[in-house]
C-alpha positions as CSV (number, residue, x, y, z in Angstrom):
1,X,-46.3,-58.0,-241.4
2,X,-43.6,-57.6,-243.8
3,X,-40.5,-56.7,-242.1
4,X,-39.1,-52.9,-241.9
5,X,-36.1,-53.2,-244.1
6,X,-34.2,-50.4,-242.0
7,X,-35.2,-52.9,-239.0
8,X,-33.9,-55.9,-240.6
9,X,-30.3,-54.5,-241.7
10,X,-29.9,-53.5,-237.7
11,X,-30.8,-56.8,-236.8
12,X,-28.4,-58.5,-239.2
13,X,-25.7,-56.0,-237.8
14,X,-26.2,-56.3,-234.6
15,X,-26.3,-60.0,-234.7
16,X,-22.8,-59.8,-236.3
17,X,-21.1,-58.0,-234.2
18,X,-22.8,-60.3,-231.7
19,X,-21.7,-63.2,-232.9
20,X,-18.2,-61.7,-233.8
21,X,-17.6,-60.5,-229.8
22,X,-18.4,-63.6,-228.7
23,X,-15.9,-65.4,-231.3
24,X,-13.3,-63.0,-230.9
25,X,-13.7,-62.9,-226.0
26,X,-13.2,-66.7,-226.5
27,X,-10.5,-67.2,-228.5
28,X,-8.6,-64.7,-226.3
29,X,-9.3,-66.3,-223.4
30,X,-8.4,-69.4,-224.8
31,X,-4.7,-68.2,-225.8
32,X,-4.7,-66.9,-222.0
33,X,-4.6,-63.0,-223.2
34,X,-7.3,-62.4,-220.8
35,X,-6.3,-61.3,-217.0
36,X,-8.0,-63.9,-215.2
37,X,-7.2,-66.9,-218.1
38,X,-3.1,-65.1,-217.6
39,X,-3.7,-66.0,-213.9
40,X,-6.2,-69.5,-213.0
41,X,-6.1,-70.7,-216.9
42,X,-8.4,-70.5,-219.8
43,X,-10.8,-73.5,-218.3
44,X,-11.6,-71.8,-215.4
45,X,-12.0,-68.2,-217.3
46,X,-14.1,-69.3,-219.7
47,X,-16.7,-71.5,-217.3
48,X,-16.5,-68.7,-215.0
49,X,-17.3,-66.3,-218.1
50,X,-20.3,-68.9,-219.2
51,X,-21.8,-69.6,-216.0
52,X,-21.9,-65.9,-215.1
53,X,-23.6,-65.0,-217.8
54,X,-26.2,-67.5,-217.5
55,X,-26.7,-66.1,-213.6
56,X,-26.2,-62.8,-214.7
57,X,-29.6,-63.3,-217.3
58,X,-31.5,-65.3,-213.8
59,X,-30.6,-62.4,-211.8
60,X,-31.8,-59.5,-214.3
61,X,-35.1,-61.4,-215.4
62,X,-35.9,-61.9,-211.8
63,X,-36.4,-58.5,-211.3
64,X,-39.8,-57.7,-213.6
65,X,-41.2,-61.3,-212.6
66,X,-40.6,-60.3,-209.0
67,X,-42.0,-56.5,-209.8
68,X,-44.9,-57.6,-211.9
69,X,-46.6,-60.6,-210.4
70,X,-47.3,-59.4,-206.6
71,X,-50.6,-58.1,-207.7
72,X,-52.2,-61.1,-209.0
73,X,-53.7,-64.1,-207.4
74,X,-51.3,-66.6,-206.6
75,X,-54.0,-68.9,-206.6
76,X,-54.7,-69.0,-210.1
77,X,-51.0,-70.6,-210.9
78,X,-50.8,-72.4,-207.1
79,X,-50.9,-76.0,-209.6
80,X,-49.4,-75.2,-212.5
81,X,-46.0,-73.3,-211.1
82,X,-45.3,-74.5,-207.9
83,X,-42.1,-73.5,-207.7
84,X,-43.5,-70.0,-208.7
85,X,-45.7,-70.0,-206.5
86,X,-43.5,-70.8,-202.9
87,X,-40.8,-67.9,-204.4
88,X,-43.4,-65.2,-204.7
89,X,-45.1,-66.2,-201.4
90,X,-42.3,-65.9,-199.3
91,X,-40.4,-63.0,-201.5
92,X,-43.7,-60.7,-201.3
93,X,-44.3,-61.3,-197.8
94,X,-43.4,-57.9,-195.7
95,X,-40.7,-55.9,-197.1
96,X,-39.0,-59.0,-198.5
97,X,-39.7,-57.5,-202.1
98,X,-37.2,-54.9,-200.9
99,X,-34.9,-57.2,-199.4
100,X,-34.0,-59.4,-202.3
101,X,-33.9,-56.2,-204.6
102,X,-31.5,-54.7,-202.9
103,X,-29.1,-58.0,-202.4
104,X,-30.2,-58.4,-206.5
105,X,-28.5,-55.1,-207.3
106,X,-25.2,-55.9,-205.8
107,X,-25.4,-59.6,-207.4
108,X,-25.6,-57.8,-211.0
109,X,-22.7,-55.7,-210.2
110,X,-20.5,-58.3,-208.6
111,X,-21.2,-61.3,-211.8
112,X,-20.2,-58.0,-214.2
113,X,-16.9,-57.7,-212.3
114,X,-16.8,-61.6,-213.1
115,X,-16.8,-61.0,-216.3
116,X,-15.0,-58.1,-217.1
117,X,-12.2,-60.4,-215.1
118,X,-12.8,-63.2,-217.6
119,X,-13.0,-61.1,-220.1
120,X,-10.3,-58.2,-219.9
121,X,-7.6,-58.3,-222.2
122,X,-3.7,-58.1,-221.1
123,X,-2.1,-55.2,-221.6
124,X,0.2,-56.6,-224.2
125,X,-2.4,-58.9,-225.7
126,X,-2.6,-59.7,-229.6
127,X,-5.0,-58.9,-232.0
128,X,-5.2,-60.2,-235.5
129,X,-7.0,-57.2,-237.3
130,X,-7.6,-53.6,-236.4
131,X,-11.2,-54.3,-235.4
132,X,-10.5,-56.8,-233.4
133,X,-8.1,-54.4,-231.7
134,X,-10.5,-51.9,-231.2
135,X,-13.8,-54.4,-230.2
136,X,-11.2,-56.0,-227.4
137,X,-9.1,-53.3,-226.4
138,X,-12.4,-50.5,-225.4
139,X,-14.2,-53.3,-224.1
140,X,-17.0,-53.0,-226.9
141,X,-16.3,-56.2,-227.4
142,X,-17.7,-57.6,-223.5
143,X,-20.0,-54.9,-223.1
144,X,-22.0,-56.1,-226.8
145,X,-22.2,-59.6,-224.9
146,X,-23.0,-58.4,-221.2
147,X,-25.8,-55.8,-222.3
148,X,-26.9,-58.4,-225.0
149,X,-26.9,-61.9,-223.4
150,X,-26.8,-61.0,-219.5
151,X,-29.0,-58.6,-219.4
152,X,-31.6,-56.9,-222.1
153,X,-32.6,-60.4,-223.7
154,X,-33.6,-61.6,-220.0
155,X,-35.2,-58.6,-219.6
156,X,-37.6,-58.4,-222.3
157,X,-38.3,-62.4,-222.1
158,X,-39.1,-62.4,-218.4
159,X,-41.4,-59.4,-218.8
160,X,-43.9,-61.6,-220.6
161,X,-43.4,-64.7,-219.7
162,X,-42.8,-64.1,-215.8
163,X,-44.3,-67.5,-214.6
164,X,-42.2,-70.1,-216.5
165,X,-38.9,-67.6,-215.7
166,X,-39.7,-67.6,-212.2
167,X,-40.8,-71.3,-212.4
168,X,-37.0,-73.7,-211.7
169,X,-35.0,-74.2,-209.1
170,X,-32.0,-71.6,-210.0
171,X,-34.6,-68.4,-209.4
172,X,-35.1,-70.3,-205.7
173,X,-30.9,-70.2,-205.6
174,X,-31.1,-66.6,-206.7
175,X,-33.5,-65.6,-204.6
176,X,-32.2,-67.1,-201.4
177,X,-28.2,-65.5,-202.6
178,X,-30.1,-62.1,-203.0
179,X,-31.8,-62.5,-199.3
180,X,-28.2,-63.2,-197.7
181,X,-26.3,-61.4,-199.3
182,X,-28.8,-58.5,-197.4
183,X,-29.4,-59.8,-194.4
184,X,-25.2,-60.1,-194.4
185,X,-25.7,-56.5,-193.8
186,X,-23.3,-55.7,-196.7
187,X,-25.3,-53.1,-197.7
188,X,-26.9,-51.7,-194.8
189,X,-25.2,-48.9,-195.3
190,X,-27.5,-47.3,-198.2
191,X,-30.3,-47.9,-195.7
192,X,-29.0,-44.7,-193.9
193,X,-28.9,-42.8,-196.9
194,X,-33.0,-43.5,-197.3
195,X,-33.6,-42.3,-193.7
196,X,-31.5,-39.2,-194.6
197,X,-33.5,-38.2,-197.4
198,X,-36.8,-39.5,-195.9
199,X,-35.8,-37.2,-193.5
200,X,-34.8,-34.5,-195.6
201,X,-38.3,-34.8,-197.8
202,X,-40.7,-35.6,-194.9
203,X,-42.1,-38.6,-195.7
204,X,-42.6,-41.9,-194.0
205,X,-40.3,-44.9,-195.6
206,X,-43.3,-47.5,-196.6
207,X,-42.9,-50.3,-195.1
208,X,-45.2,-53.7,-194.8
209,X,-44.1,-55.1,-191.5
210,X,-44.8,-54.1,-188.0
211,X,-42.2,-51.6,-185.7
212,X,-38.8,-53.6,-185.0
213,X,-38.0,-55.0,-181.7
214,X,-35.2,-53.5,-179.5
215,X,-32.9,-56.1,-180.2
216,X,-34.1,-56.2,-183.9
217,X,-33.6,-52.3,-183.9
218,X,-29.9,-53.3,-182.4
219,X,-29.0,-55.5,-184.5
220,X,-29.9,-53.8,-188.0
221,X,-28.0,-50.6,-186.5
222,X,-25.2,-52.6,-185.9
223,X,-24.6,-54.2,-189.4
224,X,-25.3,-50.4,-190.8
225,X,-22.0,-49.1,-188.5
226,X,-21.0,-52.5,-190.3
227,X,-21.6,-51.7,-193.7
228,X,-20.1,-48.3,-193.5
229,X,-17.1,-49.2,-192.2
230,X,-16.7,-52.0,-195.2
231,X,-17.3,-48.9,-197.5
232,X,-15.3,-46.2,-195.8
233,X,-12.4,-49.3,-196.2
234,X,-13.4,-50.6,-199.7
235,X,-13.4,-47.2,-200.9
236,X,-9.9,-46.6,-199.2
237,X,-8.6,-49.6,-201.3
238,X,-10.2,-48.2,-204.5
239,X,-8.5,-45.1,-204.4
240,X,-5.4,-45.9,-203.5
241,X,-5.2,-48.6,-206.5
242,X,-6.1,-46.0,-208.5
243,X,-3.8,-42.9,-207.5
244,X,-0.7,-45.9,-207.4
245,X,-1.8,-46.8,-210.9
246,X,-2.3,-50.9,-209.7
247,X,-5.3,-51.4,-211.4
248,X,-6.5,-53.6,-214.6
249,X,-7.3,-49.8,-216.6
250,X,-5.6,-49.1,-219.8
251,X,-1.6,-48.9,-219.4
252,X,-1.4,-45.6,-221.2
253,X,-4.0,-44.1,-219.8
254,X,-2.5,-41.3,-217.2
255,X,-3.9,-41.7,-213.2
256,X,-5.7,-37.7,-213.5
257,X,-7.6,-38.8,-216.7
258,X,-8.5,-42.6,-214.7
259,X,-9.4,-40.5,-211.8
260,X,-11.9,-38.2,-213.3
261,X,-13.0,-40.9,-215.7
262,X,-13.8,-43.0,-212.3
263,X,-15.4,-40.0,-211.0
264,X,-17.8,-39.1,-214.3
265,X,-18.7,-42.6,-214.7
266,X,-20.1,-42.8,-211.3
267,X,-22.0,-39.8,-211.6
268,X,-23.5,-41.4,-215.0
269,X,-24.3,-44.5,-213.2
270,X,-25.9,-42.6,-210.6
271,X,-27.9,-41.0,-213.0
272,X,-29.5,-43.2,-215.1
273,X,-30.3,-45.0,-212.2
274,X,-32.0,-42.5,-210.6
275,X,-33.7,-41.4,-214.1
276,X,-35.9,-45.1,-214.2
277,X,-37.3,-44.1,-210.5
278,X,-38.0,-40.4,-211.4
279,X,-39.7,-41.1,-214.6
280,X,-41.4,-44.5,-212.7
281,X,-43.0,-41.3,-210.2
282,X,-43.5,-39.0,-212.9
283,X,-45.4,-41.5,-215.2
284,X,-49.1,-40.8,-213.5
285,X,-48.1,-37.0,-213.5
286,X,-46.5,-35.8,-216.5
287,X,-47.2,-32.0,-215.9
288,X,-48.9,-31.1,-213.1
289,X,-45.7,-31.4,-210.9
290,X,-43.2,-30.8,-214.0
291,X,-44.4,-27.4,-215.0
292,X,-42.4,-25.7,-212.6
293,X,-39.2,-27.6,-214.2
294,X,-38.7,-26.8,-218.4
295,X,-35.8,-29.4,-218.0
296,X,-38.3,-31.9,-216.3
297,X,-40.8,-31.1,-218.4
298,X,-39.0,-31.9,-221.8
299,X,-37.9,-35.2,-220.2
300,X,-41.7,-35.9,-219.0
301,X,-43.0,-35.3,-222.5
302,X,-40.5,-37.0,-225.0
303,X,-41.4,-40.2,-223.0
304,X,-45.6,-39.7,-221.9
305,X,-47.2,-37.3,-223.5
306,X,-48.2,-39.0,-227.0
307,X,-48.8,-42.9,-228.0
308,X,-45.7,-42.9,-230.5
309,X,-43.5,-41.4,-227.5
310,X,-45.0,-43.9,-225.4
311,X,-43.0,-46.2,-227.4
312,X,-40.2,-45.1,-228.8
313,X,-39.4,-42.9,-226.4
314,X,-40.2,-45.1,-222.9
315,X,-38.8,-48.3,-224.8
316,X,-36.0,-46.9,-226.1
317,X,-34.6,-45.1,-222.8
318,X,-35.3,-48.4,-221.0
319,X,-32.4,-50.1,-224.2
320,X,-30.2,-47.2,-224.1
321,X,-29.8,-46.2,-220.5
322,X,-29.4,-51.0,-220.3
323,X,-26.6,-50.4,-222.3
324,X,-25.3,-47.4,-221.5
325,X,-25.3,-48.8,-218.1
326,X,-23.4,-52.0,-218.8
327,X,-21.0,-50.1,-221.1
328,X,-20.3,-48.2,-217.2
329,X,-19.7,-50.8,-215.3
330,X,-17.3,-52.8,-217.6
331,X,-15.3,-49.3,-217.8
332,X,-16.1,-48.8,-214.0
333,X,-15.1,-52.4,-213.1
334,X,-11.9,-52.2,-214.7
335,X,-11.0,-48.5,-212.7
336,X,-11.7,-50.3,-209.8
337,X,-10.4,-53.8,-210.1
338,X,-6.8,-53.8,-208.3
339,X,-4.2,-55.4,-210.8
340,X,0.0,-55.2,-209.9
341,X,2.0,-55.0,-212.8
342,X,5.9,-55.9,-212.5
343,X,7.6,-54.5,-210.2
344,X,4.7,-52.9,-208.1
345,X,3.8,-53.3,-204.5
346,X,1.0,-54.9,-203.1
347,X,-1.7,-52.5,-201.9
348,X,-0.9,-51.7,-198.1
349,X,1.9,-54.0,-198.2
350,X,-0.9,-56.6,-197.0
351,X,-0.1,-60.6,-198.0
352,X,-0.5,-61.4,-200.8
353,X,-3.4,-63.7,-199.9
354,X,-5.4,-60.6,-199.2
355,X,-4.1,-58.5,-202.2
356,X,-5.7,-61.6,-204.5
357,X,-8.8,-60.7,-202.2
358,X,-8.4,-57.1,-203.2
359,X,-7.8,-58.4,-207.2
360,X,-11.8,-60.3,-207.2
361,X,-12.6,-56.9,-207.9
362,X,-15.2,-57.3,-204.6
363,X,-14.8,-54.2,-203.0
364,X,-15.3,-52.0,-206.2
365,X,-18.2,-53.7,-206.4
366,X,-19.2,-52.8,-203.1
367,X,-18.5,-49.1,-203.2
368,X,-20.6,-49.1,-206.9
369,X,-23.8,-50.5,-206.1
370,X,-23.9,-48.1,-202.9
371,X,-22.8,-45.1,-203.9
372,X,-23.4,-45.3,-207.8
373,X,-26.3,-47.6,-207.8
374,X,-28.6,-47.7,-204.7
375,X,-28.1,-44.5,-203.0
376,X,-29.2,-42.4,-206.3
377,X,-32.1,-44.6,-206.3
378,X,-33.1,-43.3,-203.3
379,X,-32.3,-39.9,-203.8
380,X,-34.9,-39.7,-207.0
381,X,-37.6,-42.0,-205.1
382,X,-36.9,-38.9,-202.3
383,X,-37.3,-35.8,-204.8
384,X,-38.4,-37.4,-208.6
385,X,-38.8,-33.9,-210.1
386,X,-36.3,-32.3,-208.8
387,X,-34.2,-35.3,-210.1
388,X,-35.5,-34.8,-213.1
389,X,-34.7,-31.1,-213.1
390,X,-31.0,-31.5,-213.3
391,X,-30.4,-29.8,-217.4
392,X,-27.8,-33.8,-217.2
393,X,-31.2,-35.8,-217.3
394,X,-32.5,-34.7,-220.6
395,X,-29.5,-34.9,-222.3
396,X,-28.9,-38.0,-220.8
397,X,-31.8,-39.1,-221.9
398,X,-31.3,-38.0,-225.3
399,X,-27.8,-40.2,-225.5
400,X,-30.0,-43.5,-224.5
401,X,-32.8,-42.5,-227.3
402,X,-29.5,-42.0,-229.8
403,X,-28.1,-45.7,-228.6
404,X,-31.0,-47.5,-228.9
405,X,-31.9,-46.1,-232.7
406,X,-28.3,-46.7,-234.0
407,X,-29.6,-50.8,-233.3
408,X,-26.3,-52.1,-231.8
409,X,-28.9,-54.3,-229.6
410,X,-32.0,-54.5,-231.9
411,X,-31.1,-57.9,-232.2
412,X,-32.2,-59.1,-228.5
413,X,-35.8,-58.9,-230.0
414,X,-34.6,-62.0,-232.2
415,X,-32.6,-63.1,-229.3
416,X,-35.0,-63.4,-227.0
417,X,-38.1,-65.0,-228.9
418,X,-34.9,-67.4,-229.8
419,X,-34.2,-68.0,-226.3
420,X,-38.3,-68.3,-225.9
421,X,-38.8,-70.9,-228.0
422,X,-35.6,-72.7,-226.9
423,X,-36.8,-73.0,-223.2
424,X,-39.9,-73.8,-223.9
425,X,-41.4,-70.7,-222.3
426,X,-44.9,-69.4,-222.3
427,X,-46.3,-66.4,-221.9
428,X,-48.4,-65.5,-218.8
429,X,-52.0,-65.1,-220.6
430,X,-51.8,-68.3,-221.3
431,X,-52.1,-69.5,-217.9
432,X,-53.5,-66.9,-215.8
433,X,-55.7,-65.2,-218.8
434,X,-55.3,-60.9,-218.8
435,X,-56.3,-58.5,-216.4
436,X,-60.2,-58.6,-217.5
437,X,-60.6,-62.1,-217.7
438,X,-59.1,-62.5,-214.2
439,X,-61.0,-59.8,-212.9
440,X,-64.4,-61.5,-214.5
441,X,-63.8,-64.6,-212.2
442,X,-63.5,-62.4,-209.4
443,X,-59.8,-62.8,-209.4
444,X,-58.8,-59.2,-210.3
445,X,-55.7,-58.0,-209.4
446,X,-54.8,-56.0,-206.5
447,X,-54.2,-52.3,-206.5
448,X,-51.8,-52.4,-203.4
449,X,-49.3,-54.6,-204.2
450,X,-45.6,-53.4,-203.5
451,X,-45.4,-50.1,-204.9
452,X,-42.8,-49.3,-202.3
453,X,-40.2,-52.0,-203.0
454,X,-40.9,-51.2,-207.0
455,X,-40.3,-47.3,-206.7
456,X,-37.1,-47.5,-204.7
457,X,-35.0,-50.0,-206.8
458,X,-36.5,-49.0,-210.3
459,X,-38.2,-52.0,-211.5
460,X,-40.0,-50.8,-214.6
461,X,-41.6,-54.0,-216.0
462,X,-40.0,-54.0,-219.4
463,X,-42.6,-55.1,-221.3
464,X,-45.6,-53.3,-219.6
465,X,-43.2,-50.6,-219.9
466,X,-41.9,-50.9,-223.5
467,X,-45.4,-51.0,-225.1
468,X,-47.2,-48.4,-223.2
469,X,-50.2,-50.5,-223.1
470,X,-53.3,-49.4,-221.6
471,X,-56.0,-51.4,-219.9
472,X,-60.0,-51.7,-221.0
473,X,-60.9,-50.3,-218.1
474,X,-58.3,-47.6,-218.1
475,X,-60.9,-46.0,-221.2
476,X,-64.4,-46.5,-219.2
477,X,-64.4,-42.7,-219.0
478,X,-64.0,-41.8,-223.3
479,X,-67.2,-41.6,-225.3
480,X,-68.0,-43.5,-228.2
481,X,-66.6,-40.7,-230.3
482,X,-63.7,-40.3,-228.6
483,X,-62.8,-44.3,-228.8
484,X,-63.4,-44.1,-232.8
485,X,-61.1,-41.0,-233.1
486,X,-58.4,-42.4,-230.9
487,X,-58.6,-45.9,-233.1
488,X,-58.5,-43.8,-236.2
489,X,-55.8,-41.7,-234.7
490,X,-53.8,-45.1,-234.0
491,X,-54.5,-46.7,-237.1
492,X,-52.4,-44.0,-238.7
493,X,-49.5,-43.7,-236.6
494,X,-49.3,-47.6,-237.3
495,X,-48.8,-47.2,-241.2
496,X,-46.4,-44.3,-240.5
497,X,-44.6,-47.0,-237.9
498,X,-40.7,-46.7,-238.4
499,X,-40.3,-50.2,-236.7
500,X,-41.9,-53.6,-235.9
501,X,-41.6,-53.2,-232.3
502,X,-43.5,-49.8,-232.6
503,X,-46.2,-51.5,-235.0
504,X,-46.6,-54.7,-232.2
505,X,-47.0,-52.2,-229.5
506,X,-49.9,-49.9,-231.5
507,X,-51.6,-53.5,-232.6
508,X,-51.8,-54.2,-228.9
509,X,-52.9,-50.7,-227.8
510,X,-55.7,-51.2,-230.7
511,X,-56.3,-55.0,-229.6
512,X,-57.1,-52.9,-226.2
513,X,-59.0,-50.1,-227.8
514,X,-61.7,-52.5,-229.6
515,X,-62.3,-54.3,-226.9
516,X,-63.1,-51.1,-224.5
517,X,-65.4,-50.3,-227.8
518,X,-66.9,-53.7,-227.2
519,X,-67.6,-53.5,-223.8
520,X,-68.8,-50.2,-224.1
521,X,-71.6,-51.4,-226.8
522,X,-72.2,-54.1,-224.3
523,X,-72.7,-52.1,-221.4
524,X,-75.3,-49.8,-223.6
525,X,-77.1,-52.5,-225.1
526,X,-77.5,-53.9,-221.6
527,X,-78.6,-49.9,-220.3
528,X,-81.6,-50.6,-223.4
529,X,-82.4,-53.6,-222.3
530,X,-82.9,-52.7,-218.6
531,X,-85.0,-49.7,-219.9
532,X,-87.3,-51.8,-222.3
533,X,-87.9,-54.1,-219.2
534,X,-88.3,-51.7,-217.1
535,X,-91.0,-49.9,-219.2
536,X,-93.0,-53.3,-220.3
537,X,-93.1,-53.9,-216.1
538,X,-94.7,-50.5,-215.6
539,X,-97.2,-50.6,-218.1
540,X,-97.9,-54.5,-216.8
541,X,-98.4,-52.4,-213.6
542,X,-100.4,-49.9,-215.1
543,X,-102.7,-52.6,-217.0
544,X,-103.4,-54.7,-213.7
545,X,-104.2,-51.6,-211.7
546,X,-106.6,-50.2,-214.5
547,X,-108.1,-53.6,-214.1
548,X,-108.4,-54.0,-210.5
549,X,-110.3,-50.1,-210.6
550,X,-112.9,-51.9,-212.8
551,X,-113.5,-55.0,-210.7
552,X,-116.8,-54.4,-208.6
């Protein structure tokens, strides 16, 4: 189809100011006006920069390969993705799903704080133009090329082509990091905060693996008394840097504004991240359970309740909130990141081997994927509407819809089918065939899968999600009529599209449409046939007993 010309001019914009972050982050780093290029060398800031980037985009597209493919057969790509094939057997296996999200989440947080170090400018650093100024100095700059490279353009490629993705030997790297990184216990901390509110809302935690063993039971509450005491002190270092004004946040900035800005951001963080779980619950109930909520209600129906919602709407949050998000922890990592300027003390008067510790930026991490990441995760898998309740939801949501349509990112569409191409990359029909074909070799998939894991760390499939697409069998239940007027009603809101993505997504949920119209003339034609053979048997019947009464 011809392109949307409103569509194309965002692309073309976005992929400038793309192109002119990415310019304008390495040429800073390689005049050493970066903090960590000031301190190691521009080498050693810009590989660090490049490589985690590159593990920054494994570690985000692992999450809707990992999400997406425990319900089908791993049989049907055993051959042709080996590799694919040992990572998902041992990774959905018991509550491993849950283990490598977990260790996942704090892997995305910690390669951020990477590159915000990489990519931070000095606080006297030099800028040729006023743009420049302004693209460096707010961090618009690294956030363009972390939300853009890192993290949405993985995202939307993995989605579809979850196989190939999954398929190397850098996934297997990333997958083992994310398992030790949780068995470390780092994080066992947030595990207390799901039996609280299991607790609290009287529901068992799902889990896919027998009771623990005493000293398994031992063990796991030790590293939680571990993990809280490596927040209680992480978070003793974080706000101490930032009440002493010794970290890497804007020099004129004064500590009350950091402070609350460090305070808001979290509570942003926390909810968007608890919005994708609350809206993955509420997708199967829109009102039933909202009703009772106007706020919740709202929220439910500018995402669910029509087809053109389904996409703008569900698609867009999922951009927005990406980049709202990373836009947060760039600010968030630079709050948190301990930095001494002349004539300051080290933090605690420790060495100054441990003050460098303090300066990775490691233990702001920490205390951000806990208490800003995971634990509001598993407040909204806890309470969803009453998450979505809170009046902050909607208008956050309304800030992601507002992001996403200004196109900042619209061009990660081009990036990734870039990227696609580049890698050689195919998408998952192609080997596995859909949902009805594998269900018609009596491969369909299963209905159990690892809903648990999926609903406590928020992993919307991104392209499932995105395009709101429906399933044959999902329209068994419509009449003929019904089918026609929903095509027809389609069919229009695809002219009236605003944008390709919108017009792909309606094609597919059309593609899906004709073909539940096709099985349903199928499955009458083979109702008429059963009848008619039915009826020419009877009356055989009928003919050989009238004979037999005449037979002497």
């Amino acid at each position: 189809m011809a392109i949307n010309p409103l569509s194309f001019i965002k692309r073309i914009l976005s992929m400038m100011l793309l192109i002119y972050s990415i310019v304008t982050v390495s040429v800073m780093i390689f005049e050493d006006q970066t903090i960590m290029a000031d301190q190691v060398g521009s080498a050693i800031a810009f590989t660090s920069m490049v490589l985690s980037l590159i593990w920054l985009s494994l570690v985000e597209g692992s999450q809707p390969c990992m999400v997406g493919l425990p319900p089908v057969d791993k049989s049907l790509y055993k051959e042709s993705h080996p590799i694919s094939y040992k990572i998902c057997s041992y990774c959905h296996t018991g509550d491993n799903l849950d283990r490598f999200l977990m260790g996942r989440q704090f892997m995305v947080l910690a390669l951020v704080f990477v590159i915000n170090a990489a990519g931070t400018p000095v606080d006297d650093v030099e800028t040729r133009t006023e743009f420049s100024s302004v693209m460096i100095r707010s961090g618009l700059a690294l956030i363009l090329i972390t939300a853009m490279i890192g993290q949405l353009n993985s995202q939307v490629l993995a989605s579809h082509c979850m196989l190939d993705y999954v398929n190397n030997y850098l996934m297997t790297v990333t997958l083992y990091a994310a398992m030790a990184i949780e068995a470390s216990g780092l994080l066992h901390s947030a595990y207390l905060i799901q039996f609280i509110f299991s607790w609290l809302s009287g529901s068992e935690i799902p889990t896919n693996e027998p009771p623990r063993e005493k000293w398994q039971k031992a063990f796991f509450w030790l590293r939680v008394i571990g993990s809280l005491a490596i927040l209680v002190l992480s978070s003793l270092v974080v706000l101490l840097a930032l009440f002493d004004e010794k970290t890497s946040m804007w020099e004129n900035v004064p500590m009350i504004v950091t402070v609350v800005l460090f305070i808001g951001l979290m509570l942003v963080v926390g909810m968007l991240e608890g919005m994708q779980i609350a809206f993955f619950f509420s997708s199967g109930d829109v009102t039933n359970q909202t009703n009772a909520n106007r706020w919740a209600r709202w929220s439910c129906q500018l995402l669910f309740d029509n087809a053109e919602n389904a996409n703008t709407g569900l698609a867009g949050f999922l951009i927005g909130r990406q980049l709202l998000v990373a836009s947060c922890f760039i600010v968030i990592a630079r709050i948190t990141t301990p930095t001494l300027r002349e004539g300051q003390d080290n933090i605690f008067h420790a060495s100054d081997g441990i003050q460098r510790f303090f300066e990775t930026g490691l233990l702001g991490a920490i205390v951000t994927t806990i208490l800003a990441s995971i634990g509001w995760r598993l407040v909204a898998a806890a309470f969803p509407y009453t998450f979505l309740g809170n009046p902050a939801c909607y208008f956050l949501l309304r800030l992601c819809l507002l992001l996403e349509a200004t196109g900042i990112c619209s061009f990660v569409w081009v990036l990734s089918s870039v990227f696609q191409e580049f890698l050689n990359l195919n998408d998952d029909e192609e080997y596995i065939g859909s949902a009805e074909e594998r269900a018609a070799k009596g491969k369909g998939d299963r209905k159990d899968g690892q809903q648990g894991a999926a609903a406590l760390m928020g992993a919307f499939n991104f392209g499932s999600a995105a395009n709101a697409r429906r399933t044959s069998e999902s329209y068994q239940a419509f009449s003929m009529d019904d089918l026609t007027d929903h095509k027809a009603d389609l069919e229009k809101q695809q002219k009236d599209s605003k944008s390709d993505e919108e017009h792909e997504a309606l094609q597919r949920e059309i593609d899906t449409l004709e073909k539940a119209m096709r099985d349903y003339n199928a499955a009458e034609r083979s109702k008429k046939q059963k009848t008619t053979t039915t009826s020419i048997t009877a009356s055989k019947a009928d003919t050989t007993l009238d004979a037999d009464s005449l037979d002497p």
